[in-house]
N, C-alpha and C positions, 0 to 999 in steps of 0.2 A: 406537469403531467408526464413530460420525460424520463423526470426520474421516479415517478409514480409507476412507469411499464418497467422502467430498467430493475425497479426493485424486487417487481413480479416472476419479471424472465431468473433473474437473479434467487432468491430466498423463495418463493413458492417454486417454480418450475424446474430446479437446475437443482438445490439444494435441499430442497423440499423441508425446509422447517417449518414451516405452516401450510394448510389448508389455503383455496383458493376462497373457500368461505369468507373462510376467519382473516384471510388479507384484505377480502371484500370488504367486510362489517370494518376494519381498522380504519379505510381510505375511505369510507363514510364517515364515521365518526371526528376524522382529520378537518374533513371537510366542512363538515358542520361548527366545529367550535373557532374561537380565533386564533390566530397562527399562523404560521410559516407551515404548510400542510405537507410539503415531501420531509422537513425535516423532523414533524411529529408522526411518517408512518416510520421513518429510518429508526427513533428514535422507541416507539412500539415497538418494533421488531425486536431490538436489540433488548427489551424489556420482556420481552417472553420466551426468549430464547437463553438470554443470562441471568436475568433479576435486575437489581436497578444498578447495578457495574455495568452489566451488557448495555441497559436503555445507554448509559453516561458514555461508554466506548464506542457504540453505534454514533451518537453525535458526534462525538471525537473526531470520527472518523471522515464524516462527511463532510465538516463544517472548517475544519482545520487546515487543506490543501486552499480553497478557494480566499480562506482569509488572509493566506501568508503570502497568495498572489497581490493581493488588495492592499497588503501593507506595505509591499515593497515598489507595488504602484504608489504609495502617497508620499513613499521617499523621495522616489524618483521622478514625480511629478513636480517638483517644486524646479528642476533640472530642466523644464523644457522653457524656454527663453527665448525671444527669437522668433521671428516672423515662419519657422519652422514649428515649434513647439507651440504657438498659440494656435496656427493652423489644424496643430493635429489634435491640441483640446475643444478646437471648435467644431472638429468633425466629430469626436466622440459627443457633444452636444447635441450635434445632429442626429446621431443613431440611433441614440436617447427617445427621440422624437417617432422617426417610424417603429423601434420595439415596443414603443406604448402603445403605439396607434394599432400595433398588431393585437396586442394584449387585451384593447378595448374590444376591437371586435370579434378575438373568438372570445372570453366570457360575454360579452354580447350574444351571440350566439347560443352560447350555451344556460346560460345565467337568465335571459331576457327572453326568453323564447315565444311566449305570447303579451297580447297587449297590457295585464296590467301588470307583469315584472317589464315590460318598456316603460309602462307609464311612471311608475315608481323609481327607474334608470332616470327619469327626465328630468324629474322633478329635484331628483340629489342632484344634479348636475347644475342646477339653475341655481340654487341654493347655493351650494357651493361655490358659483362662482361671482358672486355675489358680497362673501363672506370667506375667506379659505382658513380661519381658523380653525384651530383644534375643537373648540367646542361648538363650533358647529359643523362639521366633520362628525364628531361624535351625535350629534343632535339630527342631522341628517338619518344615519347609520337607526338611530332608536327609531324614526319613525317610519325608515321603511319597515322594520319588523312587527311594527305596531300596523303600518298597513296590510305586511304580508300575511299576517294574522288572519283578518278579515276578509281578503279578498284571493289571496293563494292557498285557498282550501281544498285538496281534494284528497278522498281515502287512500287508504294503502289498498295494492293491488295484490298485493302475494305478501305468506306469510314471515314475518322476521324470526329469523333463528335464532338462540342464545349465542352470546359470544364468552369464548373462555377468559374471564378477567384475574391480570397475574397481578390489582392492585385490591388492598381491603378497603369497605366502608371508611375507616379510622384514618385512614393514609390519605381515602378520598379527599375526606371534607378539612382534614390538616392541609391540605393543600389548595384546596377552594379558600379557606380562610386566608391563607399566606397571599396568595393572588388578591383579594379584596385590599387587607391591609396594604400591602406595598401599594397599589393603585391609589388609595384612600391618603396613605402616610407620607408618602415622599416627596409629593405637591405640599403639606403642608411644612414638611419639613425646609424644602426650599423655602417657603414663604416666609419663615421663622429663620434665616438669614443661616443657613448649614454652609459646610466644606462645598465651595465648587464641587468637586467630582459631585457630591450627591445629585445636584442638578443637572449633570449631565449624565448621570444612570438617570435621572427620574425619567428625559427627553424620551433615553431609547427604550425604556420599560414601558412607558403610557406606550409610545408606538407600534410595542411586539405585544401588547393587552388589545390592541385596534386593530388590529387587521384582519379584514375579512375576503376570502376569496381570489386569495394568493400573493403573490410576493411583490410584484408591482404596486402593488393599493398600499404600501409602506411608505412611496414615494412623497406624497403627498405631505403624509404625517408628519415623515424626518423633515421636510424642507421646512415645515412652519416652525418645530422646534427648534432648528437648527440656523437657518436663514436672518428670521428676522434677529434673534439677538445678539448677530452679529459673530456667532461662533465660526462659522464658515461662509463664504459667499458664495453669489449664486453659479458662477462660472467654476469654480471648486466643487460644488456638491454637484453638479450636471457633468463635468468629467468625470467622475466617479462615479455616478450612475454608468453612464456609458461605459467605463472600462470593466463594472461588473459584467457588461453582457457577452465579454471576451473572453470570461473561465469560465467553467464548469463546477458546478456547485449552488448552493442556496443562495438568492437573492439577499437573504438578510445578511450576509457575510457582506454585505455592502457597508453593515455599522463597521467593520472591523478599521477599514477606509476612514472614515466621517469618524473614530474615535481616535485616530493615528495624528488625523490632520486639526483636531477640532483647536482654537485657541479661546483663551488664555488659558484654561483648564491642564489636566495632566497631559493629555498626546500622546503621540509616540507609541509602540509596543503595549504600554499600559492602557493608556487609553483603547488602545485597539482590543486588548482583551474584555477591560469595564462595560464597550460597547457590544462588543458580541453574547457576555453575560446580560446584561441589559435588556436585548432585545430578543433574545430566546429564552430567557426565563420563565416570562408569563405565558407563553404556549405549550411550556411542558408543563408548570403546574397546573391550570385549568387540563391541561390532558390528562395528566394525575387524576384532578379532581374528580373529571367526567366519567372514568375509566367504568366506575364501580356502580354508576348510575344511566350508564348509556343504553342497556334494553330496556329499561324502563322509557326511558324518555323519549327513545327512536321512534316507540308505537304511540305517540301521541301526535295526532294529528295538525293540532295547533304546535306543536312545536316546530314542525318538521313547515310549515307556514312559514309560520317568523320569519324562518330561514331562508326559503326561499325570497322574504320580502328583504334580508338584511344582505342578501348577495347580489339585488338586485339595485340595493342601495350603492353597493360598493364597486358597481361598473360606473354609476355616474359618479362618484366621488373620482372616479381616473379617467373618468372622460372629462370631467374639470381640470385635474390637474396636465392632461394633455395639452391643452387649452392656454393655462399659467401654473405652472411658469415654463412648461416646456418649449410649446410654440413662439409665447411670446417673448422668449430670449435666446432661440438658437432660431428663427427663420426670419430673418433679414431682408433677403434679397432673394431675386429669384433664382441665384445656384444653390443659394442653400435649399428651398425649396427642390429643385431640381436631384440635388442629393439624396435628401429626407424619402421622396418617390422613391428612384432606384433600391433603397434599400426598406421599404416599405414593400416594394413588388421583389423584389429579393425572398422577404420572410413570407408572403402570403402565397406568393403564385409558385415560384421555385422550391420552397421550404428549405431554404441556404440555410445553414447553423449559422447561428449569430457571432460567433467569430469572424467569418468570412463578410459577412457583411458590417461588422465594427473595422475590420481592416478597410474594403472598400471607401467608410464612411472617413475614417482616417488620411485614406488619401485625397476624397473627396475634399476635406476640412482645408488641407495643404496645399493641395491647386489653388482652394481660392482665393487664399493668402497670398 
């Protein structure tokens, strides 16, 4: 949401390349489909402003500082050794813990607002943790919309204005299709015994095809792809979570990390690119797709349901994963506990940037080593 106002102050207010409208209807539309949502408005923008160079250079632009931080942490991560260096991976472990726990409840808040998007919160939570696979994670996710259908019905209150689309029908559904196949194709393709690397773009493509409801709720995903077969472990992918919350930039710049470090597969540099194609791919092409069919489908009641039912799915899916693996592998003892707070009350009651509070957490991690 930060970089949702900063885009605003920025490109509507300051430079005035768009209407506050037409920003408006875009960070709708973001919000509704799946994806990484500040980097599909950045990525609009630069798409109605240049054509599809500008959408590709607006990514560029956003995505590319935070990933070259994240790479050169997975360098230098391997360097910290030492009753010093596990201390300060176990505090990022910890920070991990209250930036979720903040993340849960403002979409809580915002997401859940009355009792049956909580109730439908509960129920993916229970489920989930229960099960923390992919497909059921995915299965979760289908039937909150299937409940929100039903029971998060209510009319539109004011009239939706058209929005100026700079993509065609033909481009739309060339890219809905592309999104379906790659989803459809690259599981089987794994299955049918491909090139490692393919299996590890499939990890981060299904991932950046699932997420709903912002960049946290990837968490989950990456860790079962990634975790159980053994490509990274769990004290690697949780410092890496955490050291994302130290730059500035999209959450999903976290694959860049997790393709740097991932073993046996390529690593390294390349890896770290495979992965950030990977997992931003399928929310610019469904955003493609959507682009040319989004006033149609915003004034439809039951759609705009779903939605409500599948974001409300997607708080408890990260209230699970709060849960496991965060809690139950960075809170120990009662300092780490004690930790987790501080910077829990840190982000909710001070509103510290999350820098300042991964540093605290860092020093936290150190002392108690």
């Amino acid at each position: 949401m930060a970089h949702i106002g900063y885009f605003r102050d920025e490109f509507v207010m300051r430079r005035r390349w768009l209407d506050d409208a037409t920003y408006t209807d875009i960070v709708a539309l973001c919000q509704f489909l799946p994806g990484p949502a500040s980097s599909q408005v950045g990525f609009s923008i630069g798409l109605m402003r240049a054509g599809y160079l500008g959408g590709l250079a607006a990514w560029t632009g956003f995505t590319l500082p935070s990933a070259i931080a994240l790479v050169l942490f997975a360098y230098g991560a391997y360097a910290l050794v030492g009753p010093l260096g596990m201390g300060l991976l176990h505090g990022l472990k910890i920070v991990a813990v209250a930036i979720v726990a903040q993340a849960v409840l403002g979409m809580a808040r915002t997401l859940c607002p009355d009792r049956q998007r909580a109730s439908i919160a509960a129920l993916a939570t229970v489920v989930t943790l229960y099960s923390s696979s992919s497909s059921t994670q995915i299965g979760a996710i289908v039937l909150g919309g299937v409940a929100g259908f039903f029971v998060c019905r209510t009319p539109a209150s004011v009239a939706i204005a058209p929005m100026p689309i700079p993509v065609s029908h033909r481009v739309g559904v060339a890219s809905l299709t592309t999104f379906v196949l790659l989803l459809v194709g690259l599981p089987l393709l794994v299955r049918f015994g491909s090139h490692p690397d393919v299996a590890l773009f499939d990890a981060f493509y299904r991932s950046g095809a699932l997420v709903f409801g912002g960049g946290h709720v990837v968490l989950p995903l990456l860790r079962d792809a990634f975790v159980p077969p053994g490509w990274v472990s769990d004290s690697t992918f949780l410092a890496g979570y955490g050291a994302t919350q130290a730059i500035p930039g999209p959450l999903f710049a976290f694959a860049a990390y997790l393709g740097a470090v991932v073993w046996p597969t390529t690593g390294g540099v390349a890896g770290a690119a495979l992965g950030l194609v990977g997992i931003f791919l399928p929310g610019i092409l469904v955003l493609l797709g959507a682009l040319p069919f989004w006033d149609t489908l915003r004034a439809r009641v039951g759609a705009r349901a779903a939605m409500r039912g599948i974001n409300a799915a997607v708080v408890g899916l990260l209230g699970a994963a709060l849960y496991n693996p965060l809690w139950t592998s960075s809170i120990n003892t009662a300092g780490d506990l004690s930790v987790a707070l501080v910077g829990f009350v840190l982000l909710t009651v001070w509103h510290a940037r999350p820098l300042w509070v991964v540093i605290v957490g860092a020093l936290g991690g150190i002392y108690l080593v």
